[in-house]
C-alpha positions as CSV (number, residue, x, y, z in Angstrom):
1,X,197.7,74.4,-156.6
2,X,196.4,77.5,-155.5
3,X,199.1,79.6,-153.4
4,X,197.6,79.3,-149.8
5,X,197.8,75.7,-150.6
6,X,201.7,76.5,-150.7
7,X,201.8,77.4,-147.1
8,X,200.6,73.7,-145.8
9,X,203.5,72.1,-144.5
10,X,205.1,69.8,-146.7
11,X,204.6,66.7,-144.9
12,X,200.9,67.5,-145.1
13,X,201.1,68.1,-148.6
14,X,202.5,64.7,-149.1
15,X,200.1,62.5,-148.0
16,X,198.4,60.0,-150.0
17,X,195.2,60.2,-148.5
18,X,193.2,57.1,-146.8
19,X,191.1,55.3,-149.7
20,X,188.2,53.6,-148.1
21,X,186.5,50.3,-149.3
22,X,183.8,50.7,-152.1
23,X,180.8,51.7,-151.5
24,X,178.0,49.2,-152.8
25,X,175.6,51.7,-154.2
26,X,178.7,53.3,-156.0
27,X,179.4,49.8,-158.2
28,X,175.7,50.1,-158.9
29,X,175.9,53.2,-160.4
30,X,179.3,52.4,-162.1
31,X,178.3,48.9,-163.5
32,X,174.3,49.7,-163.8
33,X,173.8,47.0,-160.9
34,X,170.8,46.6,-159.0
35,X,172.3,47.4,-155.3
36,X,170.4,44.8,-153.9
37,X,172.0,42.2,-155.7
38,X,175.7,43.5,-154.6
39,X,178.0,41.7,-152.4
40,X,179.9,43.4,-150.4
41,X,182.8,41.8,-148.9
42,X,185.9,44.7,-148.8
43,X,185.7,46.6,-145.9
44,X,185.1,43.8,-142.3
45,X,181.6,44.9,-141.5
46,X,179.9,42.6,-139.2
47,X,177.1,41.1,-141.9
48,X,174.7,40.6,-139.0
49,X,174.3,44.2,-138.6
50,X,173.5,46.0,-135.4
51,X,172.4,43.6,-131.9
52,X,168.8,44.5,-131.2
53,X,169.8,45.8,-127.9
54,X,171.9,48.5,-130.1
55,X,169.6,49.4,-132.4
56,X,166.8,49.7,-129.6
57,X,168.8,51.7,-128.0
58,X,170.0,54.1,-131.0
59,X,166.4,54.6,-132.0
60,X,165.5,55.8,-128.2
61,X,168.5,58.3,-128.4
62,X,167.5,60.2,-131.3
63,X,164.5,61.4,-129.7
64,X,167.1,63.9,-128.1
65,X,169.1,64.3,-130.6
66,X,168.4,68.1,-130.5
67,X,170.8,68.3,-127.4
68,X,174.4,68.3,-127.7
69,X,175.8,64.6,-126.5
70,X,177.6,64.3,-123.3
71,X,181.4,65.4,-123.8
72,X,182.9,63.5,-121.3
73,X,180.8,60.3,-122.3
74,X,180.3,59.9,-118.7
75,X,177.6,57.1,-118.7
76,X,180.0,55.1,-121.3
77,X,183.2,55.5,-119.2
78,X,180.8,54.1,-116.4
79,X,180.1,51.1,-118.7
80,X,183.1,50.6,-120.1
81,X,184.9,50.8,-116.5
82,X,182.7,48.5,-115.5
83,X,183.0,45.7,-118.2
84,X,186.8,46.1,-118.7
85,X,187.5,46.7,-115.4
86,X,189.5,49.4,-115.1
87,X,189.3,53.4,-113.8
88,X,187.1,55.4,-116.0
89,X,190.2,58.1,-116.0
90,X,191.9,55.3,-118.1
91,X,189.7,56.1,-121.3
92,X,189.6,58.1,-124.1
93,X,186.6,57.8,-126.4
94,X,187.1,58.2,-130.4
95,X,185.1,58.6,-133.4
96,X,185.8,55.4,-134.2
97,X,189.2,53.7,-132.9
98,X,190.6,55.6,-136.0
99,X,190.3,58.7,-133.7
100,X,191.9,57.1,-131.1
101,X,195.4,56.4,-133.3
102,X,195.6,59.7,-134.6
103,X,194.5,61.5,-131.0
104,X,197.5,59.4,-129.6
105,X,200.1,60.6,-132.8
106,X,198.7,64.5,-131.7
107,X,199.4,64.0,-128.5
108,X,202.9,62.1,-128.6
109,X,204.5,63.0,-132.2
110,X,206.0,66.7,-133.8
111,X,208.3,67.2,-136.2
112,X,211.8,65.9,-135.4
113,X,210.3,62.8,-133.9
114,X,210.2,59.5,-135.0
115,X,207.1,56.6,-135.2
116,X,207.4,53.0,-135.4
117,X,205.2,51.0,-137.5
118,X,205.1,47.3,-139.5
119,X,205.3,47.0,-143.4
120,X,201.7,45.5,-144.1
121,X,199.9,47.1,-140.8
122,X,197.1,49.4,-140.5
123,X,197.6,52.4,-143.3
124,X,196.2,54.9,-140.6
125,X,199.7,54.1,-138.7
126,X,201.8,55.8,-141.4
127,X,199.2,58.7,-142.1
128,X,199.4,59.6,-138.9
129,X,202.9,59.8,-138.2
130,X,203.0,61.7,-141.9
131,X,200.4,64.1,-140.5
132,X,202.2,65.6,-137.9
133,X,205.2,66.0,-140.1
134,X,207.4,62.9,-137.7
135,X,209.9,60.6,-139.7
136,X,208.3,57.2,-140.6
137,X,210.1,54.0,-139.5
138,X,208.8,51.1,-141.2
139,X,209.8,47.7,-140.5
140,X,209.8,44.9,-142.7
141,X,207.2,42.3,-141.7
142,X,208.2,38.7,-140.9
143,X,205.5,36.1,-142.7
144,X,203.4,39.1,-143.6
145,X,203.0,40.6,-139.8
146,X,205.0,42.2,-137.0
147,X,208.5,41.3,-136.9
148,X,208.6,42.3,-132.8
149,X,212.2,42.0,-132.9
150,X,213.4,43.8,-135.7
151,X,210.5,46.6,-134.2
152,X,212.0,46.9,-131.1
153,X,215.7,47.4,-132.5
154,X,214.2,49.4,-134.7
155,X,213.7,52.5,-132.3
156,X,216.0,55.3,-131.6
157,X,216.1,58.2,-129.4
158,X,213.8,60.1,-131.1
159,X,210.8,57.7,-131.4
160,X,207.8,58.8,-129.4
161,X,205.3,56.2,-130.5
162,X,205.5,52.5,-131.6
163,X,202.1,50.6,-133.3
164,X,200.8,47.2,-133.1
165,X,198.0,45.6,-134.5
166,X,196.8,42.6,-133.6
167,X,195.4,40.8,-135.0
168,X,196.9,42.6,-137.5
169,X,194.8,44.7,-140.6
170,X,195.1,43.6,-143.8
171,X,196.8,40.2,-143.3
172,X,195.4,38.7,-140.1
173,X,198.4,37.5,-138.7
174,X,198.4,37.0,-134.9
175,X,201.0,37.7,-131.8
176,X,200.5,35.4,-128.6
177,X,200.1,37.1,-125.4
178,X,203.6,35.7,-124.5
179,X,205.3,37.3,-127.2
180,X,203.6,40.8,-126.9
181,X,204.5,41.1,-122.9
182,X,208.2,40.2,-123.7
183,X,208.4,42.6,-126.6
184,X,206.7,45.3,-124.1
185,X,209.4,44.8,-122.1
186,X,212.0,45.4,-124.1
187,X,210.9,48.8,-125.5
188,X,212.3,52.1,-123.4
189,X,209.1,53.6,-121.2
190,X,209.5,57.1,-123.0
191,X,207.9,54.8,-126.2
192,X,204.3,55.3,-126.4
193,X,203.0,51.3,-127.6
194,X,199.9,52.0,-129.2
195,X,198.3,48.1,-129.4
196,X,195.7,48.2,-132.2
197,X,193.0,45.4,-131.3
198,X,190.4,46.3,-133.2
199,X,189.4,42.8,-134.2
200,X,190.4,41.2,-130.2
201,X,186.6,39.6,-130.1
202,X,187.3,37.3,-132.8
203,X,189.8,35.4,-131.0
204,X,189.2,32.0,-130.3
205,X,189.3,31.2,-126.8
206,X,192.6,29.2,-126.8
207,X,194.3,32.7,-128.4
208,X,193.1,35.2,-126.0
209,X,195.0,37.6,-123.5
210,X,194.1,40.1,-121.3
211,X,196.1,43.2,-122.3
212,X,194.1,45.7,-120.2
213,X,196.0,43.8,-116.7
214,X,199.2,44.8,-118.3
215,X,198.7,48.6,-118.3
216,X,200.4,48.9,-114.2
217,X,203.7,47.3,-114.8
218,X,203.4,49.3,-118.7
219,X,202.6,52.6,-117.9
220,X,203.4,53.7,-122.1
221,X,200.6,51.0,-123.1
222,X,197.5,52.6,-124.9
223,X,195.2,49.9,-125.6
224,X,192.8,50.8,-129.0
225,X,189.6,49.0,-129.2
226,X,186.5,49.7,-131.7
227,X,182.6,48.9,-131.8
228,X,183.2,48.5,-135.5
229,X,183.5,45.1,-136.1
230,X,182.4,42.2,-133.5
231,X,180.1,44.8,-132.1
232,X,178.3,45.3,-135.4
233,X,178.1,49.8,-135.2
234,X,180.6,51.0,-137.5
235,X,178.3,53.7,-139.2
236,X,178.2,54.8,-135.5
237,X,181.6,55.4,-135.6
238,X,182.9,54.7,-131.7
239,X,186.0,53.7,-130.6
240,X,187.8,54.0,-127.2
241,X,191.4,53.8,-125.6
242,X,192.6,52.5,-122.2
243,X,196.2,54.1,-121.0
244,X,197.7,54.9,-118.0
245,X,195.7,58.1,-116.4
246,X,198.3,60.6,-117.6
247,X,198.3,59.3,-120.9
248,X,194.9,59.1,-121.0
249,X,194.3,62.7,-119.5
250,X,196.8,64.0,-122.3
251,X,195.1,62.5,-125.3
252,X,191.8,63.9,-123.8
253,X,193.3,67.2,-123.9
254,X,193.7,67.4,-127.9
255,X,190.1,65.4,-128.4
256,X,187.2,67.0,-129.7
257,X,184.5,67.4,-127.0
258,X,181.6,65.8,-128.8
259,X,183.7,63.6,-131.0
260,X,181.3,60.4,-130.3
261,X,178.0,61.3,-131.0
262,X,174.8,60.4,-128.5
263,X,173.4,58.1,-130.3
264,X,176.3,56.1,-130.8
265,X,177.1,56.4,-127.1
266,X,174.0,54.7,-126.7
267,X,174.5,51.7,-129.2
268,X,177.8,51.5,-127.7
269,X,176.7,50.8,-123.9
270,X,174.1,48.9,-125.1
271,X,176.4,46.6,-127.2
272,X,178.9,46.3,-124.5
273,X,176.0,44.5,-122.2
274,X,174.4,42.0,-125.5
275,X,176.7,39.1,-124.6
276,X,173.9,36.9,-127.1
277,X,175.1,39.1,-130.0
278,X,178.8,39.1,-129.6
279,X,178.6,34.8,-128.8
280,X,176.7,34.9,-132.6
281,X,179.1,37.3,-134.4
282,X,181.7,35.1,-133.0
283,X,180.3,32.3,-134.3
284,X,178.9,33.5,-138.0
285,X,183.1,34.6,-137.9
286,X,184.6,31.2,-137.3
287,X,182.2,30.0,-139.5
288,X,182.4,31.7,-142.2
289,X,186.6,31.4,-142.2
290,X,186.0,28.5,-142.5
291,X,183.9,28.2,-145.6
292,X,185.9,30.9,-147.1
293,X,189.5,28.7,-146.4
294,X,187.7,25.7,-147.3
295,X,186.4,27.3,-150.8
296,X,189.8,29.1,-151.6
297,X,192.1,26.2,-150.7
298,X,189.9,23.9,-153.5
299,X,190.3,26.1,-156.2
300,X,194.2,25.7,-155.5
301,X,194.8,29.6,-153.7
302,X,197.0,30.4,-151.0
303,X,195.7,32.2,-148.5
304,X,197.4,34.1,-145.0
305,X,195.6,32.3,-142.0
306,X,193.1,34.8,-140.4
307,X,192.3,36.0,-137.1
308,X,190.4,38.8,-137.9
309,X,187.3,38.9,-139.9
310,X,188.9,38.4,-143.3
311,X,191.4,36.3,-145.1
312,X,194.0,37.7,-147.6
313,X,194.0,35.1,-150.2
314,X,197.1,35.5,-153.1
315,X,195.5,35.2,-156.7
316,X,198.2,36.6,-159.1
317,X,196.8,39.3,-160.8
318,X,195.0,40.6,-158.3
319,X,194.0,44.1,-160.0
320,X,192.1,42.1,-163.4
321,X,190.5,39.5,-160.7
322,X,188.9,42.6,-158.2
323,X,187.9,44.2,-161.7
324,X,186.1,41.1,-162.8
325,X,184.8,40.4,-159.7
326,X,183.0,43.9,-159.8
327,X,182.0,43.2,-162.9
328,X,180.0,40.6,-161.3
329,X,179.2,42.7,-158.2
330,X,180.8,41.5,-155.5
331,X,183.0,43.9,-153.6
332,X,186.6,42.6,-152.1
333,X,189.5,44.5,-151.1
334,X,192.8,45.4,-153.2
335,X,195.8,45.6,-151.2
336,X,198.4,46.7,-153.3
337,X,198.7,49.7,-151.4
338,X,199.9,47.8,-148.8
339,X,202.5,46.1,-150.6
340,X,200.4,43.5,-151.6
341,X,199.5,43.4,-155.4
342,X,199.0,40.0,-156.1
343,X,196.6,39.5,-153.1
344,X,192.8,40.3,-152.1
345,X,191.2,41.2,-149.0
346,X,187.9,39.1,-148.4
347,X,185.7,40.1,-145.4
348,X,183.7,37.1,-143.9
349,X,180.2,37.9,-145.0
350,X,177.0,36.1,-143.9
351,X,177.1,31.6,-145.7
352,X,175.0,33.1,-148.8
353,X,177.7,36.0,-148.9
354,X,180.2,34.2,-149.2
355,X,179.1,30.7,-151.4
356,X,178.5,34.0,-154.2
357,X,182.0,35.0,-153.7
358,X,183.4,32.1,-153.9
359,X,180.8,31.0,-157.1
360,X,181.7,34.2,-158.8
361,X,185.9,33.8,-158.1
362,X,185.7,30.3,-159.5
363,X,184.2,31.3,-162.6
364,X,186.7,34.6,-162.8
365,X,189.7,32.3,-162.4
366,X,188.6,29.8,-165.0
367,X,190.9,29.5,-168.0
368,X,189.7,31.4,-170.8
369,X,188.4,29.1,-173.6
């Protein structure tokens, strides 16, 4: 290491860094693939691929793409005030709701704080409390999600900022409304409670809450949402928060200007209003969990029931399977790096997607001859 590499902080020195899903055209190279025969199933895209009311509406945007985008987002604060009902000084926009968690660590952790996060949750929780050199405090997860109990005992005087996903990313598991206004409750108002609900669309009816009408009597709430996944845009890259004014005007204070680009902005108001698309990516979701469940329970695999738009599903050796799977070009997720090793991530792809997945597993598990 070079010396001026010496004067990073340690705590910065010491991250592992974030290691995304595999790219499809990078198995084709590796393998010698054609792309167009690759499945891609590691990283909870939305298969259907951008609404047409998105993609209309990205391709009218670049024609001014020469001019900087708005940095305020004004016209999507309008529209998401106006969907989610709430103040447009209640929002913070992100490059993706990535942005979002680590605008909220910027704002809230320093060195000689503390952040709260679950064993098994989101690895962007721990990377940014390690990025702005806070002490981690990770939890051990109950049935392979939040333990909210053991969370809430588990901060001290110097925690700033507590996470939360749910449904929770990479296992799926699920917290009832109920349970996540009592555990709100419970934690000191000092405590920043970032709740991660990037997957929230995918909720069945019967599991749904409306978080957003907790924020008055939870002034520490940030609520993280992303256009990533039901919404079918994240190449775009847009995310937003909803917070308490205050917080809200904080976090705004350390974003970037022109962190979510114009033609994003665009896809992303556009999206927000395509009820059709959102009722189908629902639907091709549900669907497809269930075809996944149904294919992985018959070949005699446990899996972690869903919410999200995945399924973890246990398979032993779980680095030769994603290997062999590759092999065969389909694309799952490890998660050993989440304390998983003997499971895989599988994204719910479109009924073709995912009959090849499950075609290809069977013949990876068979014994050999």
């Amino acid at each position: 290491m070079i010396d001026a590499c010496e004067l990073s902080p340690s705590w910065i020195r010491g991250i592992a860094p974030y290691v995304p899903g595999k790219p499809s055209s990078e198995l084709a190279r590796e393998m010698g693939l054609d792309e167009r025969d690759i499945v891609k199933l590691a990283s909870n895209e939305n298969p259907l691929g951008p609404g047409p009311a998105a993609l209309a509406a990205m391709q009218a945007a670049l024609l001014d793409i020469a001019r900087y985008p708005d940095g305020n987002g004004f016209d999507m604060k309008r529209a998401l005030a106006a969907h989610y009902k709430v103040d447009a000084a209640q929002l913070v926009l992100g490059n993706g709701s990535n942005d979002v968690l680590e605008l909220a660590g910027r704002t809230f952790l320093t060195s000689g704080t503390s952040g709260v996060y679950s064993q098994h949750a989101f690895a962007v929780y721990p990377l940014t409390v390690q990025a702005q050199g806070a002490t981690h405090i990770q939890v051990p997860a109950r049935d392979f999600g939040h333990d909210l109990d053991a969370m809430a005992a588990a901060v001290r005087d110097d925690t700033r900022i507590l996470f939360v996903a749910n449904p929770n990313n990479p296992t799926g598991t699920f917290l009832s409304g109920e349970a996540l206004r009592a555990f709100l409750a419970r934690v000191p108002r000092r405590v920043i409670v970032v709740l991660d609900e990037a997957y929230t669309e995918f909720l069945p009816d019967a599991d749904r809450y409306d978080s957003l009408s907790w924020l008055p009597a939870h002034p520490n709430l940030v609520v993280s949402r992303t256009f990533s996944k039901a919404f079918g845009l994240a190449g775009m890259r847009v995310g937003f928060a909803v917070a308490h004014p205050d917080v809200a005007d904080l976090m705004n204070r350390v974003r970037q200007p022109f962190n979510v680009n114009s033609v994003a902005q665009a896809g992303a108001i556009a999206a927000l209003g395509d009820a059709d698309y959102l009722a189908r990516s629902r639907k091709l979701n549900a669907d497809g969990m269930v075809q996944i469940v149904d294919g992985v329970t018959r070949l005699g695999l446990r899996h972690i029931p869903s919410r999200g738009n995945f399924v973890c599903v246990h398979v032993g050796n779980a680095g030769q399977v994603y290997g062999d799977l590759l092999r065969r070009g389909v694309i799952v997720r490890p998660v050993a790096g989440y304390g998983m090793p003997e499971w895989l991530r599988v994204s719910i792809g479109l009924p073709e997607e995912n009959a090849r997945f499950l075609s290809v597993l069977a013949d990876v598990l068979k014994p050999a001859a």
